[in-house]
N, C-alpha and C positions, 0 to 999 in steps of 0.2 A: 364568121363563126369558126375554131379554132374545132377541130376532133382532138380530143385528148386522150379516148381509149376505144379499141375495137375488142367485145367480147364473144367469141362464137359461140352459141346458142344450141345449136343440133348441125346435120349436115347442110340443111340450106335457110338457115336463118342465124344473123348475125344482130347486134347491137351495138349503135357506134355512140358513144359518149361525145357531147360539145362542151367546151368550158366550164363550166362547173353546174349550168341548169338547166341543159338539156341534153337527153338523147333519143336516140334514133333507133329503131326495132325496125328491120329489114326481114322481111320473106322471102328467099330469092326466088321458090318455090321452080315450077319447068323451065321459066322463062331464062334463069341467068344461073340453073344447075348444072353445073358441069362448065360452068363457063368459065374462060379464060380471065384470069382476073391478077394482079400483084401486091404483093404486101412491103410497103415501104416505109420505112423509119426515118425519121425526119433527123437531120443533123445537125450540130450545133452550129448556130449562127443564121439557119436560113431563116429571117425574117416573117415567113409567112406562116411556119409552123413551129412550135416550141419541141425543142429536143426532147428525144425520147415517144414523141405522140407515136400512134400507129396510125397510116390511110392504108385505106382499101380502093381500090382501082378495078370498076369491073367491063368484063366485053361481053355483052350477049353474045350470042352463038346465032341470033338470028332478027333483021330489023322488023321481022312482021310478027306480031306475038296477038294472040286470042286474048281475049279478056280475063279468062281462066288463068293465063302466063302472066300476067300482069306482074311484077313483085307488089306487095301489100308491105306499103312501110307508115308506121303511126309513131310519132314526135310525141314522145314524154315530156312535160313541166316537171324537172326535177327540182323548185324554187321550193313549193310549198311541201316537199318532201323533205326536203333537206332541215325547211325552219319547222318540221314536226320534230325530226331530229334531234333539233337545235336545243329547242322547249324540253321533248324528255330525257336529254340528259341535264338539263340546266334544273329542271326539278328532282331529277335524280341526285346529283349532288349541292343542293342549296336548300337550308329552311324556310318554310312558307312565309311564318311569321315577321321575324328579321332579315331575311336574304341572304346572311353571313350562310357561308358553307356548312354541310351537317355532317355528321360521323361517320357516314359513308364515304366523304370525299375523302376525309383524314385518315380514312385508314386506308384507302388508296394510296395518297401521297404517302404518309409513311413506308410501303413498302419501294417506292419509288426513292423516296430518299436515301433509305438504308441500303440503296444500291449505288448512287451516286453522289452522295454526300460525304464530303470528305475534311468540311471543314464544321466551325462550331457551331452550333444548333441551342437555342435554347427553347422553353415551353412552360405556358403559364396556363395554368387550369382556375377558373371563376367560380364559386358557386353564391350567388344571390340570397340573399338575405330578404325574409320573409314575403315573400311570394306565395308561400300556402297561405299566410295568414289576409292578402289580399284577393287571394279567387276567395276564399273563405268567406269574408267579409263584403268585400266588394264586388265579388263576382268577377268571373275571368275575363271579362273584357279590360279592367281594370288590373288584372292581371295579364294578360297579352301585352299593354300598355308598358307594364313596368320591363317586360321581356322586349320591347324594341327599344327602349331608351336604352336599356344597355347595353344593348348591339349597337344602336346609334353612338353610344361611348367608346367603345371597342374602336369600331371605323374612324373616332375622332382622332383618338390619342397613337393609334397604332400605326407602321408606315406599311406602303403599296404593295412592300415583297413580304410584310408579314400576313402568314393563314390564319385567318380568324373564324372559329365557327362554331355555331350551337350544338354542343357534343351531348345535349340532352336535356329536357327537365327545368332545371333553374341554372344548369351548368354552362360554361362556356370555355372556349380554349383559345390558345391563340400558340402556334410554332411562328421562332423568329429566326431565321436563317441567318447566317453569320452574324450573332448575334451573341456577343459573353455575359457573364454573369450580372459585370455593374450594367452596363445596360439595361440588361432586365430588369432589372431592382428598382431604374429607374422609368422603365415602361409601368411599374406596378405602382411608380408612387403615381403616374400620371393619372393611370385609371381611377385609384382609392380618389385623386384631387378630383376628377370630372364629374363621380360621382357624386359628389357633396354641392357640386354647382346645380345638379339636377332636380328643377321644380315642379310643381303641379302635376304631381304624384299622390293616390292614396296614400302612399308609405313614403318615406326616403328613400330613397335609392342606393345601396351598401352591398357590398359582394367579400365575401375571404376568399384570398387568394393565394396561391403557394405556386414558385417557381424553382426549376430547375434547368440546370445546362450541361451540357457535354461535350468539350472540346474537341473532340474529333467527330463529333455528328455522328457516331454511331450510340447504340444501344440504347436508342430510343424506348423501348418498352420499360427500363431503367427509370427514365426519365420521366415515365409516368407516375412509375410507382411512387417517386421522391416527389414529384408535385404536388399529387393526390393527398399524400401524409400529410405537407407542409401545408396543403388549404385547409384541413380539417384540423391541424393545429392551431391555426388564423384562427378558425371558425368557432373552436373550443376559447381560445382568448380572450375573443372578443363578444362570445355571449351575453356578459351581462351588460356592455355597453349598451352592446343591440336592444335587448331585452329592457331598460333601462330609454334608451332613444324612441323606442314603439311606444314604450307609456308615455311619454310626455309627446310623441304627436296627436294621439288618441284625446289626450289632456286638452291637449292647444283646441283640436277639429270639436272637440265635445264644447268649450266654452267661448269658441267664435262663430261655430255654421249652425249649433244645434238651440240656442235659445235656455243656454243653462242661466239661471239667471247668478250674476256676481256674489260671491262668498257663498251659495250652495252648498258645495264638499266642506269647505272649512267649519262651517255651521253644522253640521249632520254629522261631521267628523269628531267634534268635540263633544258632541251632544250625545254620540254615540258611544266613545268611550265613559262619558261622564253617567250612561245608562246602564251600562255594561258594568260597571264598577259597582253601582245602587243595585243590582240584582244579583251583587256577590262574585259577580262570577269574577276568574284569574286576571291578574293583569299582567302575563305573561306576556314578554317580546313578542309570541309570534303571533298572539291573539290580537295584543294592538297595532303589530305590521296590518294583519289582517280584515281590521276597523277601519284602517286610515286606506287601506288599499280599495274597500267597497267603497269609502266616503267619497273616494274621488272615480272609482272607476263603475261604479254601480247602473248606472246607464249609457254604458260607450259605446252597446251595441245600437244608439242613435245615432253614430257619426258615417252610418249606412243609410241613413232614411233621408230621403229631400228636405230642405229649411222650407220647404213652399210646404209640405205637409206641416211639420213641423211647429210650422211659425203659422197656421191658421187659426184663427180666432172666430170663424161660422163649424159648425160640426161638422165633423169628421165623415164621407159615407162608409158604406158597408166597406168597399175596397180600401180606403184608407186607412181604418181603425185595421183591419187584418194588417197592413204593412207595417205599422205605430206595434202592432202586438210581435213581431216578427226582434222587435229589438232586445230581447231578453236570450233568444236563443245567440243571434249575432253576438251579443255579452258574451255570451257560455263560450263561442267558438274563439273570440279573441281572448280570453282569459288563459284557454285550452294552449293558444300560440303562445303566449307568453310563459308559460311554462307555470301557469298557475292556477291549479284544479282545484283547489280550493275555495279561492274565490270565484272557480268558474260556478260552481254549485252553487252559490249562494245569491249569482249575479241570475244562475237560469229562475231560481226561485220567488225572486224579488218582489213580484207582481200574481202570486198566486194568494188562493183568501181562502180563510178558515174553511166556507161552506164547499169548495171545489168547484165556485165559477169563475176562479181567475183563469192565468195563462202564464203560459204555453200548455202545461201538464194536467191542467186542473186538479191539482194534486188539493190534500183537503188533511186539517188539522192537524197530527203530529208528523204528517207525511210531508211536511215543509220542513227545511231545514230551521233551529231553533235560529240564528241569526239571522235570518232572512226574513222569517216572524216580526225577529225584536226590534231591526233593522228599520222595517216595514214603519212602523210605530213615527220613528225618528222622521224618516222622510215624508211621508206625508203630512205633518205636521207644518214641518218647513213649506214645500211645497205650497199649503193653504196659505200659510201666514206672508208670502212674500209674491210679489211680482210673475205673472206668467201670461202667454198670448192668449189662453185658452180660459182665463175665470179670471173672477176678483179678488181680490186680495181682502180674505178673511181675520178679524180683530182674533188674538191666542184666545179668548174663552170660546169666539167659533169655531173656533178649528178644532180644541179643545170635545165639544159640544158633537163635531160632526164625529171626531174620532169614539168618542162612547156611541155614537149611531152604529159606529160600524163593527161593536162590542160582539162574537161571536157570529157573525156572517164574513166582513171582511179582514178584523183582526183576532187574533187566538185573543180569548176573554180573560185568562189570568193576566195574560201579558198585558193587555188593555187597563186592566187594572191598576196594574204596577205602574205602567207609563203615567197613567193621571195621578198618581200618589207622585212619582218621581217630577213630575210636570207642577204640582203645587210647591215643591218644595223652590223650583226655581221661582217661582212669581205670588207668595204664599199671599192671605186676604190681605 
């Protein structure tokens, strides 16, 4: 066992340090006070001590000592101190979630660098693409999920001297030390690549991204500002993709995990324009954007609910019917992400009836929105007339037949009206 430091304590109490996990707390107390003792520095080369250590070397003053004399010495485990240590700095600077480093480390290193960094530096800021819209939807576990994947991206495509860390939120960063501009450009096209490989995601997996470098590794805080700009310019870009790529996953999960049955939206879509147009109303672009956008996206907030619910075919219990009723507001919240309130309104209303015992709202006759009403008509119509887990497939004059049942309880009654005027005209005696 190697002493590696002697630290004085008071006048007669010392502590002597061993290698790195243990040390030693000495009493010298009457017994070895005042006693002849030497302090010796060990010197390079002598084998048995490492340079620089301190010993201590003591003479009692007397071989017979009371029990009271005794020195009191008690052996510290300094192992499991050390790996307390060890752990709260390593959570100190590391996110829980992904592991990558967190914004306390980086702003550490950065002032460490701006001290000793002399050479180029560059710095790429992340931020994720729809991640509200999966806690939203899917709940944050589901978003946690998409937040390690792309840490898990980061550590793929990024090398060993680059920092990489979750600077927050849906944000990520990553400094690359001597590291120029085309480089980076081509660290960025690696990440956009890795991300598009990543599967069995609620969402895709997509980030904008904005870099910047500095040739002399200085003025890093510059560095920020010019990344910052350029990911929110990505981000600005590349919106409608995004916006545009989230509809058609919502699309694909709605008409392969949820039980929509084939040609659904296309049917309710055409029927709905073709209703809308019989009731006079505009055929302005953004009313028929607006048609074809419910026709297909009017129940997506089921691409949140289990296919085992879903797809059941004995009834629903109490607990299930609440989670089955839960998909209208999920609608509202992905509509809201996509950047379209419009049809979020219309999607939360879908499912609410004349008398005010629908859902979510139980909102009641003009208190529904008028397309949501008139909507209503369209879909369930289809609905009866065609394939589903949950009923049989009703002949048009049944379906027909059930819809005047539900003439002023579950549908507005003029509108009922109209739809069975508009509904003869398609299949007249």
């Amino acid at each position: 066992m190697k002493i590696l430091q002697v630290v004085p304590e008071s006048e007669s109490c010392i502590t002597v340090y061993f290698d790195n996990n243990y040390s030693l707390t000495v009493d010298l107390k009457g017994a070895l006070r005042g006693a002849v003792y030497t302090q010796q520095e060990a010197v390079a080369g002598d084998s048995q001590r490492p340079s620089g250590c301190k010993v201590i070397q003591f003479a009692p003053r007397s071989s017979k000592m009371s029990e009271s004399e005794l020195p009191r010495i008690i052996l510290h485990d300094l192992v499991e101190k050390r790996q307390t240590e060890a752990e709260i700095n390593y959570i100190g600077y590391h996110d829980q979630l992904t592991s990558l480093y967190n914004r306390a480390y980086i702003e550490k290193i950065i002032f460490e660098l701006e001290q000793t960094n002399n050479t180029v530096l560059s710095l790429i800021m992340i931020d994720m693409n729809g991640l509200k819209l999966t806690n939203d939807v899917f709940g944050h576990v589901q978003g946690d999920r998409l937040l390690a994947a792309m840490g898990q991206v980061l550590l793929k495509v990024c090398r060993q001297t680059d920092i990489i860390a979750r600077w927050g939120g849906d944000e990520f960063l990553v400094l690359l030390p001597q590291t120029g501009s085309i480089a980076c450009e081509q660290v960025c096209k690696r990440i956009r690549e890795a991300c598009e490989q990543e599967g069995n995601l609620s969402v895709r997996l997509s980030a904008a991204i904005g870099a910047a470098t500095s040739e002399s590794g200085k003025g890093i805080a510059k560095l920020f500002v010019v990344a910052e700009n350029r990911m929110y310019s990505d981000k600005l870009a590349q919106s409608r993709d995004v916006r545009v790529n989230l509809i058609a996953d919502m699309e694909h999960k709605l008409h392969h995990w949820c039980f929509e049955n084939p040609g659904h939206s296309e049917r309710i879509q055409d029927w709905g324009i073709a209703f809308a147009a019989f009731l006079g109303m505009a055929s302005a672009p953004a009313e028929v954007k607006l048609l074809k956008q419910l026709a297909a996206l009017h129940d997506i907030g089921k691409v949140a609910i289990s296919g085992e619910i879903l797809g059941k075919r004995d009834p629903l219990s109490a607990d299930e019917w609440e989670i089955v009723q839960r998909h209208g507001e999920i609608g509202y919240r992905m509509a809201q992400a996509i950047g379209e309130p419009k049809l979020a309104e219309v999607v939360l209303a879908i499912h609410e009836r004349w008398d005010g015992t629908g859902y979510p709202a139980k909102a009641a006759g003009e208190q529904i929105p008028f397309l949501a009403r008139m909507f209503a008509l369209v879909d369930v119509y289809d609905v009866l007339t065609h394939e589903r887990p949950y009923g049989t497939v009703k002949t048009q004059q049944e379906a027909l037949n059930e819809i005047a049942a539900g003439k002023g309880s579950q549908f507005d009654p003029a509108l009922t009206d109209r739809f069975l005027e508009f509904m003869a005209g398609y299949w007249p005696d």
